[in-house]
C-alpha positions as CSV (number, residue, x, y, z in Angstrom):
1,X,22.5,20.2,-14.6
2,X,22.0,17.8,-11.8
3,X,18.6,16.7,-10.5
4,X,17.5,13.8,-8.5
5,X,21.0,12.4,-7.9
6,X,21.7,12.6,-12.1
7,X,23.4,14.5,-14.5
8,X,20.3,16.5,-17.4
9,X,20.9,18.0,-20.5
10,X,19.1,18.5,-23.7
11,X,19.9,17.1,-26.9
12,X,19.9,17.9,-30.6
13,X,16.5,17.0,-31.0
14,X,15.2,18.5,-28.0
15,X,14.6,15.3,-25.9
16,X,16.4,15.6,-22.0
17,X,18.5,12.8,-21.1
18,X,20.1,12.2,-17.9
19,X,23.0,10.3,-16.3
20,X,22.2,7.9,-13.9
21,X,26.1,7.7,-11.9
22,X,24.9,4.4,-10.5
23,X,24.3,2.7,-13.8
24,X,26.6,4.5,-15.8
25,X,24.4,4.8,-18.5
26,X,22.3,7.7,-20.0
27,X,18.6,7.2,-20.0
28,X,16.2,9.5,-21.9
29,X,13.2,11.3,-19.7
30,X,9.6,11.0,-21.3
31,X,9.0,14.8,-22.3
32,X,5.2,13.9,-23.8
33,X,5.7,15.6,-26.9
34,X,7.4,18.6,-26.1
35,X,10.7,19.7,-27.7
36,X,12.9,21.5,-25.0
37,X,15.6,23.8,-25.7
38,X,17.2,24.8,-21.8
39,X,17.0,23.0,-18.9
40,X,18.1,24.0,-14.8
41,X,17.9,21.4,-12.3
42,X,18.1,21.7,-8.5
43,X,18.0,18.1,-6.4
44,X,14.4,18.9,-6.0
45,X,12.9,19.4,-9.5
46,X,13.7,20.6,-13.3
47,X,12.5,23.8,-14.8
48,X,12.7,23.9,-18.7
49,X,12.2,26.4,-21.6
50,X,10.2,24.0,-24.2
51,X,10.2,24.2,-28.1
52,X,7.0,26.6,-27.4
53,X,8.9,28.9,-25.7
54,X,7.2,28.3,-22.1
55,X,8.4,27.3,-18.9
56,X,7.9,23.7,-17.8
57,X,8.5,22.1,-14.5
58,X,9.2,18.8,-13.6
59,X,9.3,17.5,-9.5
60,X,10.4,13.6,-9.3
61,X,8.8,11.5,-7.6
62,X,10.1,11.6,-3.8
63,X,9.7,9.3,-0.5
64,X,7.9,12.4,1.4
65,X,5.3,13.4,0.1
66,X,4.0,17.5,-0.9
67,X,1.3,17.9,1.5
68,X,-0.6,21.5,2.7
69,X,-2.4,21.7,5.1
70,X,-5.1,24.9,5.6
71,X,-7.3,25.6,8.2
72,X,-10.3,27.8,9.3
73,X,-11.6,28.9,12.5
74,X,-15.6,28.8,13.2
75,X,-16.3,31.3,15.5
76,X,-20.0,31.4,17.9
77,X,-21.1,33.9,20.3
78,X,-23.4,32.9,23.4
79,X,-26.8,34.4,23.8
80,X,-29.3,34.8,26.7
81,X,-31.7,31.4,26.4
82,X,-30.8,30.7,22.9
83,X,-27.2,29.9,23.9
84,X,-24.1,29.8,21.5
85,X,-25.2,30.7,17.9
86,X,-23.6,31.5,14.3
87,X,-25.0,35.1,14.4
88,X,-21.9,36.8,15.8
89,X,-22.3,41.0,16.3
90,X,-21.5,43.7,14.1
91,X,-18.3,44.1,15.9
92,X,-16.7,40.4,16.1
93,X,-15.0,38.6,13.5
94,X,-16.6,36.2,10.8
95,X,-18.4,33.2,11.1
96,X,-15.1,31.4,9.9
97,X,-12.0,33.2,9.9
98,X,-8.5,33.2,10.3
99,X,-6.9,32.3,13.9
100,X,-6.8,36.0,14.7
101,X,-10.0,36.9,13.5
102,X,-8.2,39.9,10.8
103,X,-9.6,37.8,7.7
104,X,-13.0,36.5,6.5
105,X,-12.0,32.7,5.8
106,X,-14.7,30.7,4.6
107,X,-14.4,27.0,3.9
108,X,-15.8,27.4,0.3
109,X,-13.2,30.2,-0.4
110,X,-10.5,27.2,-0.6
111,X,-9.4,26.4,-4.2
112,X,-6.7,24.3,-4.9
113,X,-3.4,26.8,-6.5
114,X,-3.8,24.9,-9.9
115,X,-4.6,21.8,-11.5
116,X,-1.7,19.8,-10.4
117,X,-3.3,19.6,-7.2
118,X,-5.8,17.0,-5.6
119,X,-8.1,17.3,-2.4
120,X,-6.4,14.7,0.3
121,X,-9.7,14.8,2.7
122,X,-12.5,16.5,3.5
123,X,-12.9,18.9,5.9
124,X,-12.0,17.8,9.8
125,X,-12.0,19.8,13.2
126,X,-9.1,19.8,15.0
127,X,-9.7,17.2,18.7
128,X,-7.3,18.7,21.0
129,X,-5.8,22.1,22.2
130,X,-2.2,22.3,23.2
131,X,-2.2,18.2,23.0
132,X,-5.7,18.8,25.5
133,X,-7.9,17.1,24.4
134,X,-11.2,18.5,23.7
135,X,-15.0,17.5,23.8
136,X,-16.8,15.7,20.6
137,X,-17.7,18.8,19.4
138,X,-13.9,20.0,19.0
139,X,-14.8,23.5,20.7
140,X,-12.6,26.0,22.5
141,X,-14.1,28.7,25.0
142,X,-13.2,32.0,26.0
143,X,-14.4,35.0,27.6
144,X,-14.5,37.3,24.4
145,X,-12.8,37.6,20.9
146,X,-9.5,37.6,21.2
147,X,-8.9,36.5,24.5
148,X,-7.2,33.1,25.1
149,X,-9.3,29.8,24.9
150,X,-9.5,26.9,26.5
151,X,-11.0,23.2,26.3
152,X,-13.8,24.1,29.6
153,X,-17.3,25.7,28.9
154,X,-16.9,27.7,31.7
155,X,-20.3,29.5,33.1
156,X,-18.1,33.1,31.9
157,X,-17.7,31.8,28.4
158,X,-19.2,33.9,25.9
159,X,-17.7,33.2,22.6
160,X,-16.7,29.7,21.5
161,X,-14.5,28.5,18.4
162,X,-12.9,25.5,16.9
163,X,-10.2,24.6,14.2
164,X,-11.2,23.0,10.5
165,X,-8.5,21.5,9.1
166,X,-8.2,20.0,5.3
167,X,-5.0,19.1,3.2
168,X,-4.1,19.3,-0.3
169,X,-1.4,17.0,-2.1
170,X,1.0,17.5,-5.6
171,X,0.2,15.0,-7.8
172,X,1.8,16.0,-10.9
173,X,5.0,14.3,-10.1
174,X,7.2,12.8,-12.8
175,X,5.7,14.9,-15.5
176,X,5.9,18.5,-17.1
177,X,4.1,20.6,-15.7
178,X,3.1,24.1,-17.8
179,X,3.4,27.4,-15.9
180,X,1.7,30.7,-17.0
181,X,3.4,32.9,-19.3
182,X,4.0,36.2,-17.9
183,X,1.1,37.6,-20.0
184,X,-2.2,36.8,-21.0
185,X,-0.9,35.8,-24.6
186,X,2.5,33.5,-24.8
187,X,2.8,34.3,-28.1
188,X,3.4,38.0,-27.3
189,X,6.5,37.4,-25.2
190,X,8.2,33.9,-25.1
191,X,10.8,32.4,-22.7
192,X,14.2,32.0,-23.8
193,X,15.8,31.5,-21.2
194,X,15.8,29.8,-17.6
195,X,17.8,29.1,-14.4
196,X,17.1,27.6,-10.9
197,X,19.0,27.8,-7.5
198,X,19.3,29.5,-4.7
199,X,18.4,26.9,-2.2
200,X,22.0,27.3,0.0
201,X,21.3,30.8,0.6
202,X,22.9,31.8,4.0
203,X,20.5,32.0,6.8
204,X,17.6,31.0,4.3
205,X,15.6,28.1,6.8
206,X,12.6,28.6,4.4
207,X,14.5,26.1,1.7
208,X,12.9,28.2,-0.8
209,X,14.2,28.0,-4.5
210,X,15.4,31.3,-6.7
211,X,14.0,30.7,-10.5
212,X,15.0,33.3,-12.9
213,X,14.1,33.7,-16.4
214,X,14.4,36.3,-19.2
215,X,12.3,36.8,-22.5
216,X,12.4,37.4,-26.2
217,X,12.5,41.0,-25.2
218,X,15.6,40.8,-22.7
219,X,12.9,41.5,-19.2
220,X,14.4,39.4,-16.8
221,X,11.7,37.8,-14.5
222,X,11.8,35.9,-11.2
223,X,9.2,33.5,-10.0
224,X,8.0,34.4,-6.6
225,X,7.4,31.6,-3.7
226,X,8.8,28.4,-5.1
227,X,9.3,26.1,-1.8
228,X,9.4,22.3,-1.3
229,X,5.7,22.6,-0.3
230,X,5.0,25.1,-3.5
231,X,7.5,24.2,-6.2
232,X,4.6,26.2,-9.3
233,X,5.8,29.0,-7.4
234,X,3.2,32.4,-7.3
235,X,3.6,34.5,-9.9
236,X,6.1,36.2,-12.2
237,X,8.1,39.3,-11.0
238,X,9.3,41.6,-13.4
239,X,12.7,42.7,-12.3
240,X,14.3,45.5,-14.4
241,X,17.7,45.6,-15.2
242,X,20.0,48.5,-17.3
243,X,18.4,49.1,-20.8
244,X,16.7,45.3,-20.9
245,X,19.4,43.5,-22.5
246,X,19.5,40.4,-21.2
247,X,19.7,37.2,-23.5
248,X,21.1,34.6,-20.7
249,X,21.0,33.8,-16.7
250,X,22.7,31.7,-13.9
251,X,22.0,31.3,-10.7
252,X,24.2,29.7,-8.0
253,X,23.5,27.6,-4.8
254,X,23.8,30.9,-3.1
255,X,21.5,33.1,-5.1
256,X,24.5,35.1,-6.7
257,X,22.5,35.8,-9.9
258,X,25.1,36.4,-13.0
259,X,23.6,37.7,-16.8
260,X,24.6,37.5,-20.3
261,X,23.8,41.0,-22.1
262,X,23.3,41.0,-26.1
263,X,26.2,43.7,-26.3
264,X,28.7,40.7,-24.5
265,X,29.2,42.0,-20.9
266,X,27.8,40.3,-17.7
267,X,24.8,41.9,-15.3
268,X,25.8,41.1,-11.8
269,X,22.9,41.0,-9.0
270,X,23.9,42.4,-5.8
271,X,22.5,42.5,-2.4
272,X,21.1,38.5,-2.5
273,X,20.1,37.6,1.6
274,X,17.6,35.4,3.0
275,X,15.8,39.0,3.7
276,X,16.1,39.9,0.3
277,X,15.9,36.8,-2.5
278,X,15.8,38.8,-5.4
279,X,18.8,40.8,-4.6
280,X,18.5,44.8,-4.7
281,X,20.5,46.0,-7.7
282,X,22.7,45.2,-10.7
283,X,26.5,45.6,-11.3
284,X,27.8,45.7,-14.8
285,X,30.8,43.8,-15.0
286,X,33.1,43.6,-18.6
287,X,34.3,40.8,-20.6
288,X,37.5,39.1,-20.6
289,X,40.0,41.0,-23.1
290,X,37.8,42.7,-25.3
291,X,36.1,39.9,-26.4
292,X,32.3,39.4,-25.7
293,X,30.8,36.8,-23.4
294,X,28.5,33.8,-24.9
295,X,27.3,32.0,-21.9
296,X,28.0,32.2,-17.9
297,X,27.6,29.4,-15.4
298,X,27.3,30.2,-11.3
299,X,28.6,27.9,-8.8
300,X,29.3,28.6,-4.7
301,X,32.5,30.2,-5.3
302,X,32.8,30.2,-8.9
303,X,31.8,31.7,-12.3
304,X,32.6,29.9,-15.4
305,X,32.3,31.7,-18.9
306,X,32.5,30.9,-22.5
307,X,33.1,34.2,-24.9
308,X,31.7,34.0,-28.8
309,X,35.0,32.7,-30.2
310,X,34.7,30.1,-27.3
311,X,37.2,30.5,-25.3
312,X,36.8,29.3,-21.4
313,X,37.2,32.1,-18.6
314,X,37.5,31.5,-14.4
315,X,36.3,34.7,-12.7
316,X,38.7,34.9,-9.6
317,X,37.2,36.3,-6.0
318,X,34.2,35.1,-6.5
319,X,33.1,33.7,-2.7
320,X,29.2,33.6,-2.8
321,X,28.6,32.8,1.0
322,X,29.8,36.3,1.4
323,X,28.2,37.7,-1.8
324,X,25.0,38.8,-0.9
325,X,26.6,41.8,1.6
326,X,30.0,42.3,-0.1
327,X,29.9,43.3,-4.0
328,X,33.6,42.6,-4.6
329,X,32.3,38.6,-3.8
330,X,29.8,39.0,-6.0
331,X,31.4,40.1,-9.0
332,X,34.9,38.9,-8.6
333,X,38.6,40.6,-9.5
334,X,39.2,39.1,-13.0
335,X,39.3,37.0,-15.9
336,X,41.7,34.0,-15.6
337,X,41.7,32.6,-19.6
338,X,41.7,28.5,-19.1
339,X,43.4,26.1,-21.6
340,X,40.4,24.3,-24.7
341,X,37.8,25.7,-26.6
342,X,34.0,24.7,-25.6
343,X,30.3,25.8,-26.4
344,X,28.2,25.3,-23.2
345,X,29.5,24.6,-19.7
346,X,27.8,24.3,-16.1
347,X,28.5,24.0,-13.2
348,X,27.7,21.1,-10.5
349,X,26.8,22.1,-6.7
350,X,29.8,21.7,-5.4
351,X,31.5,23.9,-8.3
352,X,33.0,20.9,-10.8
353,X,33.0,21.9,-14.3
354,X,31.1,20.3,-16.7
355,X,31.4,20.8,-20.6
């Protein structure tokens, strides 16, 4: 798999090692102890199954850093005499809430997504409005909640607010990072198996990443919300599929999501958009000559397979720019038998073979 500009793989012993094209030498990663046994790479960061059977992530270190900013608004109401106060009326929004007033958002309800994570600054306000500039105080006036604000205390202006801003920065770069199983206990159902991709999905301006990954017990699960400024992701999705019989996954630049079943067939996801990420259903697709399928690998317009006498296979018509609204892209017209015997391939981003 390629990451960072390199070629990754696991070995033997369960170290990861990687192919620096510039040196022409492979180098091994630091893995801290931990034994891996898969490994998927984008060109943005790694996501391994270790010997535990969790799900690790690893972001390189990068020029740019991952910075989030979030923000607060502190809202005030003017009185007769006592003038612009905290006490706001039954009927207004919170003391600090969101821009439009719909959600309670108090500074203290802030907690950074996990420890990987590190406070950048403390709390600021925010000095202009519109590139105005505003008074010391960083307020904005307006008639009443919601109306439009401005920089002026006019002698009209009844309600007042202004903007807190803090940001938060990743700081676990260059290092595995544990994710949460998908229940309270690890033990009960272990990872076996993961894939990343997904980030050349037509029409998807949000650059967000599709990782899939499927357990001891064949539930396939995708992890909700991985973008370049939150590459932990959210949470786990459970996404079913026919029976639960899934043993291995692949996921293309495109999101076309292909799936190894223990009875040797493929699982083909169907319906992947930028309005859908997760696709919308599954299409059951047979292997090659009655034999039964061992791995599959997902490119742009290309699916690679190995079968359990390991024998190579080319799925023709795949085209996964087009695959997400037409099902014959998705899944392809045939197997095409290719000349060698192998155990493991992948595919590169730009669909070159790798054994």
């Amino acid at each position: 798999m390629a990451c960072n500009g390199s070629l990754w793989l696991v070995n033997n012993s369960g170290a990861i090692q990687y192919w620096k094209i510039k040196d022409s030498t492979w180098k091994e990663l630091d893995y801290e102890r931990i034994e891996f046994k898969r490994v998927s790479c984008t060109t943005k960061a790694a996501f391994a199954v270790g010997g535990d059977h969790q799900i690790y992530l690893y972001v390189p270190s990068r020029d740019v850093p991952i910075r989030v900013a979030v923000e607060t608004y502190e809202n005030q109401r003017c009185y007769p005499i006592k003038g612009f106060s905290s006490t706001l009326l039954p009927t207004d929004r919170s003391n600090f809430s969101s821009a439009d007033g719909t959600v309670a958002l108090p500074k203290e309800s802030f907690k950074l997504p996990s420890r990987h994570w590190a406070w950048e600054s403390e709390w600021y306000t925010a000095d202009n409005i519109e590139g105005e500039p505003l008074e010391p105080e960083c307020w904005t006036y307006a008639i009443d909640f919601p109306m439009e604000y401005g920089a002026a205390n006019q002698w009209k202006s009844l309600v007042r607010r202004r903007k807190w801003i803090r940001y938060r920065r990743y700081v676990a770069f260059n290092s595995w990072v544990l994710l949460e199983s998908v229940g309270e206990d690890h033990v009960s159902e272990p990872f076996i198996d993961v894939t990343c991709g997904g980030y050349d999905i037509p029409g998807n301006t949000s650059k967000s990443l599709c990782v899939w990954a499927v357990t001891v017990l064949s539930r396939v699960f995708v992890r909700e919300a991985v973008t370049p400024t939150s590459p932990e992701g959210d949470v786990w999705l459970h996404i079913t599929t026919p029976e639960e019989k899934v043993n291995q996954l692949s996921v293309g630049p495109t999101g076309l999501v292909w799936a190894v079943t223990w009875e040797g067939n493929a699982l083909v996801r169907v319906g992947v958009t930028r309005d859908s990420l997760f696709g919308i259903d599954w299409v059951e697709v047979d292997a090659p000559e009655e034999t039964k399928l061992l791995q599959v690998s997902v490119g742009i317009d290309a699916v690679w397979a190995i079968t359990r006498d390991y024998r190579v296979w080319f799925r023709k018509g795949v085209r996964g720019q087009s695959s997400g609204f037409n099902d014959n892209c998705a899944t392809g017209s045939g197997w095409i038998e290719m000349v060698g015997e192998m155990s493991m391939l992948t595919l590169s981003p730009t669909d070159q073979v790798r054994f």
